[in-house]
C-alpha positions as semicolon CSV with decimal commas, in nm:
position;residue;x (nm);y (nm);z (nm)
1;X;1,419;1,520;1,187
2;X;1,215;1,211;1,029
3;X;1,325;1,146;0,676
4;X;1,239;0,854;0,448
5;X;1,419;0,812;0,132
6;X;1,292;0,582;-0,143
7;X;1,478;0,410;-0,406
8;X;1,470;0,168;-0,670
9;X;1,224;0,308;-0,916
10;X;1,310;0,291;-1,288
11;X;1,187;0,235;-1,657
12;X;1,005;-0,148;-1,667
13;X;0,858;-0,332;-1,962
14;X;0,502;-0,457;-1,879
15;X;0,543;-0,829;-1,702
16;X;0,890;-0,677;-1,533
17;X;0,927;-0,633;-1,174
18;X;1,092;-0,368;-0,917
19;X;1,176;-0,394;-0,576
20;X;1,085;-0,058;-0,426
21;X;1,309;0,059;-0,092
22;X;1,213;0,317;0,200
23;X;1,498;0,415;0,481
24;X;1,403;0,600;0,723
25;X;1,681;0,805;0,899
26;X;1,682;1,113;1,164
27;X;1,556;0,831;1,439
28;X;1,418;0,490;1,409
29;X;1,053;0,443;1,326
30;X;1,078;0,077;1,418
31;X;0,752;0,072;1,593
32;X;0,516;0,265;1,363
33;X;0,318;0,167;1,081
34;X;0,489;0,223;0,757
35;X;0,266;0,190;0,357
36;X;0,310;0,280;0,017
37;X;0,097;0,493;-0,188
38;X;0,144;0,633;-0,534
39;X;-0,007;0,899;-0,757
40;X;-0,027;0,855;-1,133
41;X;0,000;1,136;-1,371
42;X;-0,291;1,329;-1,375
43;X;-0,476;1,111;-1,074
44;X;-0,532;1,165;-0,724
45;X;-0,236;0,999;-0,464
46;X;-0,373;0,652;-0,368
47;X;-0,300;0,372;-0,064
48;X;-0,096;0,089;-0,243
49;X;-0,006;-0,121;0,084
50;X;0,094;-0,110;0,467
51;X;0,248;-0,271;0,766
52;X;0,202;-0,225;1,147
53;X;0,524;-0,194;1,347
54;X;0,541;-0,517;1,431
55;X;0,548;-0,630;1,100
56;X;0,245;-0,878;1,179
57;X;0,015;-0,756;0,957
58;X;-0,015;-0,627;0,622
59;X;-0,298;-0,490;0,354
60;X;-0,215;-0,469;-0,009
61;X;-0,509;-0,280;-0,181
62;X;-0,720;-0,497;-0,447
63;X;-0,585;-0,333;-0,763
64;X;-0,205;-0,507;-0,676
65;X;-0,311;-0,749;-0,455
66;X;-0,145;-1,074;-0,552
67;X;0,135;-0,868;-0,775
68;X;0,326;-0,647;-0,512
69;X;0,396;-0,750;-0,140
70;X;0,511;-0,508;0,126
71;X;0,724;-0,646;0,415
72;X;1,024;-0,479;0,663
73;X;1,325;-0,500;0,823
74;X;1,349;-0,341;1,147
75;X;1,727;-0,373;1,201
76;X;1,763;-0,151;0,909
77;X;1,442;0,041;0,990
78;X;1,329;-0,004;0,604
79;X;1,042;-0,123;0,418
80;X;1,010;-0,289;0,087
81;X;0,773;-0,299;-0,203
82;X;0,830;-0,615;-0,416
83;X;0,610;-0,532;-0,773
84;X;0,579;-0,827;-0,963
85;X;0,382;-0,840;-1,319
86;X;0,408;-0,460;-1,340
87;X;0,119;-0,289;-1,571
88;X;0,117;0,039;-1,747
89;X;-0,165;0,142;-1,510
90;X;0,106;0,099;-1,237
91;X;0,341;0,407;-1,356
92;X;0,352;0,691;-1,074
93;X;0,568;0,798;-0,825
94;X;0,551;0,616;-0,527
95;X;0,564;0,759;-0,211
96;X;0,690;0,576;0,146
97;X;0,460;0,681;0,464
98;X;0,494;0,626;0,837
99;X;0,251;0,679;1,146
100;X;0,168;0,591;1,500
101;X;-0,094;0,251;1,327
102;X;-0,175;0,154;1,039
103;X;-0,413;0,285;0,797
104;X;-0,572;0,189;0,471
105;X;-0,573;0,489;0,323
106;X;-0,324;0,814;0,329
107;X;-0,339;0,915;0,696
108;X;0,022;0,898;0,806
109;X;0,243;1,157;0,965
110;X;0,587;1,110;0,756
111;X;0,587;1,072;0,318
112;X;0,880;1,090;0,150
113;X;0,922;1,254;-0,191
114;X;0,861;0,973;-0,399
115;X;1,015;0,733;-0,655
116;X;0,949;0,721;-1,035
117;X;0,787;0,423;-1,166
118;X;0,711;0,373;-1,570
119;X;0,602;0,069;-1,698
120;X;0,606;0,097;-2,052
121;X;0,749;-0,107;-2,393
């Protein structure tokens, strides 16, 4: 069975940055889309970022754009979230996704149970 693990969260002062993992193990998801979303306490889960299978093509949505950057490695079938310039607004737990293409928002088949962000001084 699909699973995708995420690690890397943690306690970050504002300006800090975290590089967010996601392994996926059970069998390789090399060729599907893979994205990031996150829900903040007390908010509704949001689309953060994605990447087709080929790793050709990626969206980052407008809130982080320019901060975080999501790329993969398919030898290791993982993804990355590199958050740079963390916020408070960016504390949630953040959740790795997979599915047959990509979408920009939350339709994917696989989530994982999510990594604890807090930006905070």
């Amino acid at each position: 069975q699909v699973q995708l693990v995420e690690s890397g969260g943690g306690l970050v002062q504002p300006g800090g940055s975290l590089n967010l993992s996601c392994a996926a193990s059970g069998r390789s998801l090399s060729t599907y889309a893979m994205a990031w979303g996150r829900q903040a306490p007390e908010k509704e889960r949001e689309f953060v970022a994605a990447i087709d299978g080929s790793g050709g093509w990626t969206f980052v949505t407008n809130s982080v754009k320019g901060r975080f950057t999501i790329s993969r490695d398919h030898a290791k079938d993982t993804i990355y979230l590199q958050m740079n310039n963390l916020k408070p607004e960016d504390t949630a737990v953040y959740y790795c996704a997979a599915g047959e293409s990509m979408d920009f928002g939350l339709a994917y088949d696989y989530w994982g149970q999510g990594t604890q962000v807090t930006v905070s001084s």
